[in-house]
C-alpha positions as CSV (number, residue, x, y, z in Angstrom):
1,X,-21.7,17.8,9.5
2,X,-19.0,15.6,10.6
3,X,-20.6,12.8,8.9
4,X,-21.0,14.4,5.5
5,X,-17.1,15.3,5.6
6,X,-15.7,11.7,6.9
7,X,-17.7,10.3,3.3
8,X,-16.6,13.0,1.3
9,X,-13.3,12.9,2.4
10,X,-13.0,8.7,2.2
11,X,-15.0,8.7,-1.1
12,X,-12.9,11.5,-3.2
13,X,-9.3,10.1,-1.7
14,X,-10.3,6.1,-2.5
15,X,-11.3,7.5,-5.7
16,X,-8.1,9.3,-5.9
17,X,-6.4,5.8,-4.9
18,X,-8.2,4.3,-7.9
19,X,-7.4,6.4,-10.3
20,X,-3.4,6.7,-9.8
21,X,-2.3,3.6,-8.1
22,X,-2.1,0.8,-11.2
23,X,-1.6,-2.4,-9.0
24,X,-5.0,-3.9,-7.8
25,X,-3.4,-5.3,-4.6
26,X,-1.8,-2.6,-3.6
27,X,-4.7,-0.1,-4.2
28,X,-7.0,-2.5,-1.8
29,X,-5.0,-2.1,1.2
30,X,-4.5,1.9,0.4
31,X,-8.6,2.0,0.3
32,X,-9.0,-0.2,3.3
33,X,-6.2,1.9,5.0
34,X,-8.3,4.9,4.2
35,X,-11.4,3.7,5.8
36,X,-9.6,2.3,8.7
37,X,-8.1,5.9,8.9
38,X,-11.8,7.6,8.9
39,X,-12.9,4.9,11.4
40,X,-10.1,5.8,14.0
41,X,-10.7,9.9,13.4
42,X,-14.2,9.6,14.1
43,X,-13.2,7.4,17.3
44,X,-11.0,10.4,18.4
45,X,-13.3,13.5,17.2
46,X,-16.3,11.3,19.5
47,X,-18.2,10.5,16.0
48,X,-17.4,6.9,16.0
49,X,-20.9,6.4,14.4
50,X,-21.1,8.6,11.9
51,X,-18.0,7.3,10.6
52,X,-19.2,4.3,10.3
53,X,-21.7,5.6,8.4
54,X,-19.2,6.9,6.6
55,X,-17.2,3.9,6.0
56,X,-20.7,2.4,4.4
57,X,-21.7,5.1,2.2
58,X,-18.1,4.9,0.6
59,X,-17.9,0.9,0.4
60,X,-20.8,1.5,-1.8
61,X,-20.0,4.2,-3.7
62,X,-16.8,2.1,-4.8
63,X,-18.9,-0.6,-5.5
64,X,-21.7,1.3,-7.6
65,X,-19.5,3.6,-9.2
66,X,-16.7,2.3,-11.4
67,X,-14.3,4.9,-12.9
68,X,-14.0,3.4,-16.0
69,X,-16.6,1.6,-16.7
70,X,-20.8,1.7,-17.1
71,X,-21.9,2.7,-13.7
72,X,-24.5,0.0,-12.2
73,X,-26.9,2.0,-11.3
74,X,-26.5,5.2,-13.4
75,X,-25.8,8.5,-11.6
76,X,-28.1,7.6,-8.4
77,X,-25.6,6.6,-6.0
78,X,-24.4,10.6,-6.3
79,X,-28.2,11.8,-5.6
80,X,-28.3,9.8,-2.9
81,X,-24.9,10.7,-1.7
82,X,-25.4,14.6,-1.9
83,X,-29.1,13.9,0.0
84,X,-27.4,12.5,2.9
85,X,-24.6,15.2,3.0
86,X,-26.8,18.1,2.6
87,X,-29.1,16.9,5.0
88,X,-26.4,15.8,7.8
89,X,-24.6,19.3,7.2
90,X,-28.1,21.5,7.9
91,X,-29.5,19.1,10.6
92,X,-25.9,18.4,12.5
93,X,-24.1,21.5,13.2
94,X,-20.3,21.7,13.8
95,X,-19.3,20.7,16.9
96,X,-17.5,22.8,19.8
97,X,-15.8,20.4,21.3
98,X,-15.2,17.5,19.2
99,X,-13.7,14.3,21.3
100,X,-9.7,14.2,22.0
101,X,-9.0,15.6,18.5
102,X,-11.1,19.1,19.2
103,X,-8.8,19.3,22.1
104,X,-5.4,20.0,20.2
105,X,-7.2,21.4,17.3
106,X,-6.7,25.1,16.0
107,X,-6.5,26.0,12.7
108,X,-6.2,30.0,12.9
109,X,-7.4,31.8,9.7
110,X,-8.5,35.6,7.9
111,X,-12.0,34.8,8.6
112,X,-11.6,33.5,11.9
113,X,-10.3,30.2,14.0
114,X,-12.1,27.0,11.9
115,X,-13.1,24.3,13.1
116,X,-12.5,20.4,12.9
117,X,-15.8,19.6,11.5
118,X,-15.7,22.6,8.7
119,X,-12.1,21.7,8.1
120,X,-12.9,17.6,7.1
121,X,-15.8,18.8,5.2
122,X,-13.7,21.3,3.5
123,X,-11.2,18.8,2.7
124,X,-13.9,16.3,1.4
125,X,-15.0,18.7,-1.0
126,X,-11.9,19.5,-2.3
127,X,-10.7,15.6,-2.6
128,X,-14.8,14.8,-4.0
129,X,-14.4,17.5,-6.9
130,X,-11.5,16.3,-8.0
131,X,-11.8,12.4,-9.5
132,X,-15.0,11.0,-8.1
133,X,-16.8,14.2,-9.8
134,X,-15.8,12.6,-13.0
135,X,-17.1,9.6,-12.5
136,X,-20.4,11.6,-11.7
137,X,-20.2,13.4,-15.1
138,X,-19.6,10.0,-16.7
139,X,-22.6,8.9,-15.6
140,X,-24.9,11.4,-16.2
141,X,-23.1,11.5,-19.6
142,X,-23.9,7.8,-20.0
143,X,-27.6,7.6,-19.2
144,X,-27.9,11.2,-21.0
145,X,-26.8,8.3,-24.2
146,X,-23.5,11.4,-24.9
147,X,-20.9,9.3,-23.8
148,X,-20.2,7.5,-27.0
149,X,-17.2,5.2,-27.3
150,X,-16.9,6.6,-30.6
151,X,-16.4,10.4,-29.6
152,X,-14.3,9.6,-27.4
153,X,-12.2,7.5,-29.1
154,X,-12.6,3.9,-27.5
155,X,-14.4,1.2,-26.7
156,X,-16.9,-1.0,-24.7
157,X,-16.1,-4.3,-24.2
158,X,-17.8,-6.2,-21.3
159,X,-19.2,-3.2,-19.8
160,X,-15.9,-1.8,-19.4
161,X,-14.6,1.3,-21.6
162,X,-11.2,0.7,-23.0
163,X,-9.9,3.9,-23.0
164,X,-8.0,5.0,-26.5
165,X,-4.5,4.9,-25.9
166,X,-2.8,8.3,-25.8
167,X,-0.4,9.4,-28.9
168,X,3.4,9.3,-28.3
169,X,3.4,13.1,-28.6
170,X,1.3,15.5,-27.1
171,X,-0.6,16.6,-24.0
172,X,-3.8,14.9,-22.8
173,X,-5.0,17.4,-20.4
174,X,-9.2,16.0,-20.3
175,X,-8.3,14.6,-17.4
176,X,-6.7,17.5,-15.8
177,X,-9.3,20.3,-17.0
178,X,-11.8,18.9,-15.3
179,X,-10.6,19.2,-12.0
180,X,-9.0,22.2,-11.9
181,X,-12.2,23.8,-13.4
182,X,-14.1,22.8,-10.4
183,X,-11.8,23.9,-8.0
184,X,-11.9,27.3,-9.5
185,X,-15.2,27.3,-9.4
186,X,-15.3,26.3,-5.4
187,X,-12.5,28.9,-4.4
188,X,-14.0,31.8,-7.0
189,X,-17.2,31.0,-5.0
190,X,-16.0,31.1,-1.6
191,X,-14.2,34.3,-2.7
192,X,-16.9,35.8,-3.7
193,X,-15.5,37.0,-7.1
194,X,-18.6,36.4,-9.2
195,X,-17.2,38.1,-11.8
196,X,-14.2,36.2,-12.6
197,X,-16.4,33.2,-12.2
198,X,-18.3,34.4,-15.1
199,X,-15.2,34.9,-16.4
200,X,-13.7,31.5,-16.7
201,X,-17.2,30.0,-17.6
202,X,-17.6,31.8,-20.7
203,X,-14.2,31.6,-21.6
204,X,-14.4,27.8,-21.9
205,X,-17.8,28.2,-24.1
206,X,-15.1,30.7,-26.5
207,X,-12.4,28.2,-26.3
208,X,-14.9,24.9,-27.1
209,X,-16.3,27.4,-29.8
210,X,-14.9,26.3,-32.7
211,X,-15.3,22.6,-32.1
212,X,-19.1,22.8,-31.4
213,X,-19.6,24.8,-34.1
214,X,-18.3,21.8,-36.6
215,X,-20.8,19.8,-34.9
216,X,-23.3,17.5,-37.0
217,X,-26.8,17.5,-38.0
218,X,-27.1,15.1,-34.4
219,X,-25.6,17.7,-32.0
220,X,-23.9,15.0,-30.3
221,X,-20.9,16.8,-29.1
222,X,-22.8,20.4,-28.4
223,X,-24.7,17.5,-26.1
224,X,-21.8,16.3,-25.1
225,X,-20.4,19.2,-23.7
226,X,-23.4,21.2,-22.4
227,X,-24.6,18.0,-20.1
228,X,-20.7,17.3,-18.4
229,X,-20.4,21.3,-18.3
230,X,-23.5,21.7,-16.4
231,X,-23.3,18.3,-14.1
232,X,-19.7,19.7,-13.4
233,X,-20.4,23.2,-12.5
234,X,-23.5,21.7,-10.1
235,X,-21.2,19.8,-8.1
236,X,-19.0,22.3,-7.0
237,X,-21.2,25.2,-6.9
238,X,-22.6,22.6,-4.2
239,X,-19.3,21.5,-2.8
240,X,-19.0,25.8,-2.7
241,X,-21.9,25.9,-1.0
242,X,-21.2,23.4,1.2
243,X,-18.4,24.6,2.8
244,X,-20.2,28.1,3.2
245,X,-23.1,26.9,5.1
246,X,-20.6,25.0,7.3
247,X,-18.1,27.7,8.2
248,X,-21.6,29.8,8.7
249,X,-23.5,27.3,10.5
């Protein structure tokens, strides 16, 4: 478990680091900050391995999947990703006494006292859901062949998409929706309340109504938004899920 929440946790904050810090110098030593940082926690929580592990798994997630550009190698690196952290969360339990850190921890809540290994994976899946999530629904988008320069507004140019540059007036929220969507959907699902769950789900079908229903004789953006709907929803009814097995586990 601890392993799956170290790469969770470095992937989804380098991403993070990618996405909002503009010089490339400066976001290099954040990142290699960031792994450093997992490599010294897992030396103090005694899982000096797995964040090695860790460190690996996220040095080639960075390097397979771009944020803004065509991902090398699809949407794989995020099957193989979630294979290794479903699999390290069901096969290594948390741990009851983890190193120096497991010492001083205690994190009292409703539900009961959690512990260090839930609380990094709960944190990874929080920080994953947020910007390396879209670069998973980009993908899938991608080799799906609905991610179109042209709905969207920009370009490709050497395998890079030049985003459209935003007007002087007027809020550009697709970047924000996203992410708040699936973190609704993780706490709604840890809360149990199905029903406003449901709730928010259909209301974005009512909302994103009126602009399918203009759609073409191609169905490009119906596509469009079924496919990054549905690959969004997966991830963090699995992030949910997640976390749920761990605090049970």
């Amino acid at each position: 478990m601890i392993l799956a929440g170290l790469a969770l946790t470095g992937i989804g904050a380098s991403d993070l680091v990618r996405r909002f810090v503009p010089r490339r110098a400066v976001r290099i030593l954040v990142i290699v900050l960031i792994l450093a940082v997992l490599v010294v926690t897992g030396g103090f929580s005694d899982a000096l391995i797995p964040a090695l592990v860790a460190v690996v798994l996220g040095c080639g997630w960075l390097w397979s999947m771009p944020l803004d550009a065509r991902a090398r190698t699809s949407f794989w690196p995020a099957v193989l990703l979630a294979g290794v952290v479903f699999a390290t969360t069901a096969l290594m339990p948390a741990r009851a006494h983890p190193g120096i850190i497991g010492e001083m921890w205690h994190l009292p809540s409703p539900v009961g006292r959690i512990g260090f290994d839930v609380a990094v994976l709960a944190l990874g899946v929080v920080l994953f859901v947020t910007e390396s999530a879209n670069a998973v629904v980009r993908a899938a988008l991608d080799r799906e062949g609905t991610w179109r320069p042209a709905d969207l507004g920009g370009s490709l140019r050497g395998g890079r998409l030049r985003q459209p540059q935003p007007p002087a007036t007027g809020f550009q929220g697709g970047r924000l929706i996203g992410p708040l969507e699936r973190l609704l959907v993780v706490a709604l699902t840890l809360a149990s309340a199905y029903s406003l769950l449901a709730a928010m789900l259909a209301a974005k079908g009512i909302v994103r109504f009126p602009e399918i229903s203009k759609d073409g004789e191609t169905g490009a953006r119906a596509e469009y938004f079924l496919v990054g709907s549905l690959v969004s929803w997966v991830i963090a009814l699995a992030g949910a899920f997640l976390v749920w097995w761990a605090a049970r586990s």
